[in-house]
DSSP file (Angstrom, degrees, kcal/mol; ACC not computed):
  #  RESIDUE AA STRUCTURE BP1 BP2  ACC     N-H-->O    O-->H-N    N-H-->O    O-->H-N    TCO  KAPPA ALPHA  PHI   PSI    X-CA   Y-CA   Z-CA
    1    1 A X              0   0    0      0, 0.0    59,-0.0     0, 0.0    63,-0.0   0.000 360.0 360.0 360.0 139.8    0.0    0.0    0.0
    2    2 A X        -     0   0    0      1,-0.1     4,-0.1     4,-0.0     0, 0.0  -0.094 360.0-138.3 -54.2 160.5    1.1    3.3   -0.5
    3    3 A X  S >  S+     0   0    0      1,-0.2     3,-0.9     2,-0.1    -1,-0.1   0.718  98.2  71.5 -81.7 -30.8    2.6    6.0    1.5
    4    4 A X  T 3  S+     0   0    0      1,-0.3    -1,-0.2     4,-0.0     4,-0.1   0.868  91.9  50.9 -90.7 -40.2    0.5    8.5   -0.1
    5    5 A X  T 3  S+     0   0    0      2,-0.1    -1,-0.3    51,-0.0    -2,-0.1   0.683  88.9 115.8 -71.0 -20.2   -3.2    7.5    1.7
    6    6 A X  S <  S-     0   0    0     -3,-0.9     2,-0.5    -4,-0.1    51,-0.0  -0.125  79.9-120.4 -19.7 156.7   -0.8    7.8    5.2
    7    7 A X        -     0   0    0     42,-0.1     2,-0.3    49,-0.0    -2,-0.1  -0.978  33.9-106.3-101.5 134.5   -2.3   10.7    7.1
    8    8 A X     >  -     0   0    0     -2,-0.5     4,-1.0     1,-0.2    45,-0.0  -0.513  28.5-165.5 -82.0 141.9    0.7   13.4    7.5
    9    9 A X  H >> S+     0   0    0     -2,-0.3     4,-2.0     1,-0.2     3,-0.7   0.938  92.8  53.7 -74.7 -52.8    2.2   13.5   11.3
   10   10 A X  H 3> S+     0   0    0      1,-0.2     4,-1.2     2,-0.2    -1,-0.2   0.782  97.7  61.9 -82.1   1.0    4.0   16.7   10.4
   11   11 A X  H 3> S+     0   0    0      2,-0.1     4,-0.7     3,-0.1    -1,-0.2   0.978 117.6  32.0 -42.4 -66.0    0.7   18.5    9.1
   12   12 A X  H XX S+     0   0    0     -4,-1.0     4,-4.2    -3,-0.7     3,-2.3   0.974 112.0  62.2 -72.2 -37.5   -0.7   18.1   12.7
   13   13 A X  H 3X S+     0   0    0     -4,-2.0     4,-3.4     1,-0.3     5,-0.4   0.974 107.1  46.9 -47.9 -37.9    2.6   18.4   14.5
   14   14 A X  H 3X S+     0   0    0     -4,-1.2     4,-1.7    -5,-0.4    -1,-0.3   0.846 107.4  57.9 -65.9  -4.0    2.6   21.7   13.1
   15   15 A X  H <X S+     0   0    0     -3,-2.3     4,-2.6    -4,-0.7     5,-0.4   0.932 111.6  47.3 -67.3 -55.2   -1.2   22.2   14.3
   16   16 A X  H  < S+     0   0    0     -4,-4.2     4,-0.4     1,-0.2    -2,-0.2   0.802 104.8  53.8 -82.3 -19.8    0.0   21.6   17.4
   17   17 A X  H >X S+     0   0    0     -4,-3.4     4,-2.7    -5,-0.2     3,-0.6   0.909 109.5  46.4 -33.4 -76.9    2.8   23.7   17.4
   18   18 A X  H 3X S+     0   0    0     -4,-1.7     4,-1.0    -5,-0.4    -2,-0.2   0.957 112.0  59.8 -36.6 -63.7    1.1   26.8   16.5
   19   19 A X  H 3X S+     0   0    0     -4,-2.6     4,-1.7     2,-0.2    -1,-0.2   0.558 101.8  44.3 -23.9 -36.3   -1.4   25.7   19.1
   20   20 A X  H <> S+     0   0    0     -3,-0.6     4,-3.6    -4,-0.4     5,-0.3   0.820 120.1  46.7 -95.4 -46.1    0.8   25.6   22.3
   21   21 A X  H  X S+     0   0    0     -4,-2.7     4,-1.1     2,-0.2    -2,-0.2   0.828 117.0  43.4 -81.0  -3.5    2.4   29.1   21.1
   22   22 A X  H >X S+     0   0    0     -4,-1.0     4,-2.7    -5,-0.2     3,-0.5   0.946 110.8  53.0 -56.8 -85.2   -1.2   30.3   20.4
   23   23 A X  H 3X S+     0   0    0     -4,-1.7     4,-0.9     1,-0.2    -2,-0.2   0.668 113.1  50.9 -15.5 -50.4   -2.4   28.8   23.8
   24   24 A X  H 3X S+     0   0    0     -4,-3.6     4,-1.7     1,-0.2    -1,-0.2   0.947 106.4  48.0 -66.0 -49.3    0.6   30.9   25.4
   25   25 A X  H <X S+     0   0    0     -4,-1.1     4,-1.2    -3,-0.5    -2,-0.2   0.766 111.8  48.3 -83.7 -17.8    0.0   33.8   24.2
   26   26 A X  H  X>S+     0   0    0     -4,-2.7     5,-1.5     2,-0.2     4,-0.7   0.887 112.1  53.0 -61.5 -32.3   -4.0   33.8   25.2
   27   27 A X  H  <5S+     0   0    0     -4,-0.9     3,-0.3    -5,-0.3    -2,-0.2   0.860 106.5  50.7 -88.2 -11.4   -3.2   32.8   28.4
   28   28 A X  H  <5S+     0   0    0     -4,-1.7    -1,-0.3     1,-0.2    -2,-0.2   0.864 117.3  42.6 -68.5 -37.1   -0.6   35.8   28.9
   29   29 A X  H  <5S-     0   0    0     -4,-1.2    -1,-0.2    -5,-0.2    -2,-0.2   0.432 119.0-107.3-100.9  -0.2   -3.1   38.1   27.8
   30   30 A X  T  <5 +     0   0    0     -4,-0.7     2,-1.3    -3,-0.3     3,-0.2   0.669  66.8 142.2 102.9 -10.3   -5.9   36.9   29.6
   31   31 A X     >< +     0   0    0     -5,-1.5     4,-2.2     1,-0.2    -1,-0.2  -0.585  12.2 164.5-116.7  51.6   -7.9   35.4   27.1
   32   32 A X  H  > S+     0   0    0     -2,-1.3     4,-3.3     1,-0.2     5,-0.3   0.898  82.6  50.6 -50.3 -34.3   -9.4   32.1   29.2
   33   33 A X  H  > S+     0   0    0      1,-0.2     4,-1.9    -3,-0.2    -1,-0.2   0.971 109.2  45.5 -67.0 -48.1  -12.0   31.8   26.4
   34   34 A X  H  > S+     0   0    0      1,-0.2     4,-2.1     2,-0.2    -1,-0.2   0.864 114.8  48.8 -67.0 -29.7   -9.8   31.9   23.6
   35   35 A X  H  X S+     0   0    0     -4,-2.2     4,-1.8     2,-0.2     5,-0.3   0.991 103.4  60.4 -41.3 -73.5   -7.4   29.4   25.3
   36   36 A X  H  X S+     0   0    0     -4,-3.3     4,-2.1     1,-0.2     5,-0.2   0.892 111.6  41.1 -56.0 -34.8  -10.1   27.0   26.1
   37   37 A X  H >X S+     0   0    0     -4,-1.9     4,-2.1    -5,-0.3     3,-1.5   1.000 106.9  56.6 -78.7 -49.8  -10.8   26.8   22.4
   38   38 A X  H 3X S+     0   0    0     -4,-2.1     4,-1.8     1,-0.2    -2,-0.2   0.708 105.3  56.1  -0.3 -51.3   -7.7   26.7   21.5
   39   39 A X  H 3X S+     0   0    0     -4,-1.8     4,-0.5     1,-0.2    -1,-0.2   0.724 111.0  41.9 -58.7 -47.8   -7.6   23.7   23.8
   40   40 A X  H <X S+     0   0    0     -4,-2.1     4,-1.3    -3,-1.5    -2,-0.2   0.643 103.6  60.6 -94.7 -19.4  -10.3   21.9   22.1
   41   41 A X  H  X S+     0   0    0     -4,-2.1     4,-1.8    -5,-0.2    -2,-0.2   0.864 109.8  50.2 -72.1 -34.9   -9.4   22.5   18.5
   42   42 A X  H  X S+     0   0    0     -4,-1.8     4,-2.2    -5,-0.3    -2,-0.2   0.750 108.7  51.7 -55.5 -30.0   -6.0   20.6   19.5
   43   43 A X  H  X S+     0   0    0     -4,-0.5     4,-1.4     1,-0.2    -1,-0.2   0.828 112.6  43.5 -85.6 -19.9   -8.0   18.0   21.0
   44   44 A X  H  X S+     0   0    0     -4,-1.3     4,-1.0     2,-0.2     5,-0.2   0.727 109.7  52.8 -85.1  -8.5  -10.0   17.5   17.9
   45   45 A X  H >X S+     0   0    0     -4,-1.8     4,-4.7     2,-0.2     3,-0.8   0.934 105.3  58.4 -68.3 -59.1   -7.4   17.7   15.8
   46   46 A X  H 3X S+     0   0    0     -4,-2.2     4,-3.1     1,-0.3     5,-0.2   0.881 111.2  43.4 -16.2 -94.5   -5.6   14.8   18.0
   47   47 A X  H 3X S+     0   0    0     -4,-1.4     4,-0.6     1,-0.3    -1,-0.3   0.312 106.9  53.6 -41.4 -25.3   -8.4   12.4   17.5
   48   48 A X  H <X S+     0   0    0     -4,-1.0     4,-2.1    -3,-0.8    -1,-0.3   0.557 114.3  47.1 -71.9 -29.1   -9.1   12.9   13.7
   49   49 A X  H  X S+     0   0    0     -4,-4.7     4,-2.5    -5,-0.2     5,-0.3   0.918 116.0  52.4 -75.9 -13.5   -5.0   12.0   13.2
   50   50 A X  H >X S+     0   0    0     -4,-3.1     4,-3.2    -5,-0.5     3,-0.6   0.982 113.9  33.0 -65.9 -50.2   -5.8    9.3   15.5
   51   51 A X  H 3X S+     0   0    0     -4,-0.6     4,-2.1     1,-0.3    -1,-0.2   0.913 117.1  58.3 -60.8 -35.8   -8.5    7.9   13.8
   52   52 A X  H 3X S+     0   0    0     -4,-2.1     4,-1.5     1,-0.2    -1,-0.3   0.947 109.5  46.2 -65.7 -52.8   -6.9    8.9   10.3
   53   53 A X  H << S+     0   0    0     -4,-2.5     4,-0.3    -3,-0.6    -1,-0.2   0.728 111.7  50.7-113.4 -20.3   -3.9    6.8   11.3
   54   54 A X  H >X S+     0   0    0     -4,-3.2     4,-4.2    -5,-0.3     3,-4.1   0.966 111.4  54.2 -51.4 -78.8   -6.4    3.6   12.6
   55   55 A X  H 3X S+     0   0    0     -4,-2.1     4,-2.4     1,-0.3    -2,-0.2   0.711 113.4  36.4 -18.9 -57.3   -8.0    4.0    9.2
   56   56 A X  H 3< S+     0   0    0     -4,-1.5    -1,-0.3     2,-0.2    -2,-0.2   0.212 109.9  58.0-109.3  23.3   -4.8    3.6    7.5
   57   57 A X  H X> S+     0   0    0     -3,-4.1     4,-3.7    -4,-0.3     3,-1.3   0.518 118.2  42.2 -85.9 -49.7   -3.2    0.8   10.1
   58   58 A X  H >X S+     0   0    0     -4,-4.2     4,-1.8     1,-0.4     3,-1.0   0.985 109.9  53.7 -80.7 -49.7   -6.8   -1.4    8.8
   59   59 A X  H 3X S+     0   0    0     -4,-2.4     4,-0.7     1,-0.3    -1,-0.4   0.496 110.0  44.1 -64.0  -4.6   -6.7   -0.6    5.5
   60   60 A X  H <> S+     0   0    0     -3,-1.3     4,-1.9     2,-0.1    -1,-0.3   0.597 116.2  48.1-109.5 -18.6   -2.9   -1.9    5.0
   61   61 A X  H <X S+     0   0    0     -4,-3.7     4,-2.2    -3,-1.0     5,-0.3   0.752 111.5  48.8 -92.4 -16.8   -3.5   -5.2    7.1
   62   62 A X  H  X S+     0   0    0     -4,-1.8     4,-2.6     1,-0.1    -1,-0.2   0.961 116.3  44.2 -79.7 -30.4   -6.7   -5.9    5.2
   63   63 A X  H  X S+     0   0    0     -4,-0.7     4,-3.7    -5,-0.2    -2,-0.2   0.849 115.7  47.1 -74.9 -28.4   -4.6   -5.3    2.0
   64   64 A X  H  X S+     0   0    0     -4,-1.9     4,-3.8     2,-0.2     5,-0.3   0.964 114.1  47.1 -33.7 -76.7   -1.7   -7.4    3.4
   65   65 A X  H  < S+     0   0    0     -4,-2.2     5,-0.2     1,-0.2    -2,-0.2   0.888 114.4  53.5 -46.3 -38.9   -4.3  -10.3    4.5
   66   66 A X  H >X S+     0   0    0     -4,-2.6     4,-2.2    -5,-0.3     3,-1.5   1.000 111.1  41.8 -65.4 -69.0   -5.6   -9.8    1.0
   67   67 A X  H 3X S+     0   0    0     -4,-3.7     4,-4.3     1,-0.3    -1,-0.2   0.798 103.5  61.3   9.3 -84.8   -2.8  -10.2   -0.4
   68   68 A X  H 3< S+     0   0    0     -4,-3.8    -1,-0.3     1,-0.2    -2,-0.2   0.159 108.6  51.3 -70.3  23.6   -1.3  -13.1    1.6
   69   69 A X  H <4 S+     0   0    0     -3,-1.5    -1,-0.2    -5,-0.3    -2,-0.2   0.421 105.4  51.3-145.4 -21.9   -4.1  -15.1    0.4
   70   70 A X  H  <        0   0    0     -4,-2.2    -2,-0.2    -5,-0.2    -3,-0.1   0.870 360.0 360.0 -83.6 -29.2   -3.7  -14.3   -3.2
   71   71 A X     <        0   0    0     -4,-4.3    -1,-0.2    -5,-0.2    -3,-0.1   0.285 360.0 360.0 -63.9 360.0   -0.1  -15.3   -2.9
């Protein structure tokens, strides 16, 4: 299977990068609301690379299994 249906890690790392220096600078200024989203766009962002990266763990063992069974 290809690399290219992968979900890219450094897409989100960089989400989450921006995010923590985002995150700092609401919480220097005061800004609990904007933090707390902040907070929660990171966490959905977490949890779609998770699921993206499930997605593309089952799709390479089914293609594997598939495979192994045409071989």
């Amino acid at each position: 299977m290809s690399d290219m249906n992968r979900p890219h890690l450094g897409e989100f790392e960089t989400q989450v990068k921006d995010g923590a220096v985002d995150l700092l600078n609401r919480i220097e200024i005061g800004d609990f609301a904007g933090a707390i989203k902040i907070i929660q766009d990171l966490s959905e962002a977490r949890h779609k690379n998770f699921y993206n990266e499930v997605g593309y763990l089952t799709r390479s063992l089914h293609n594997a299994i598939r495979d192994f069974q045409i071989d």
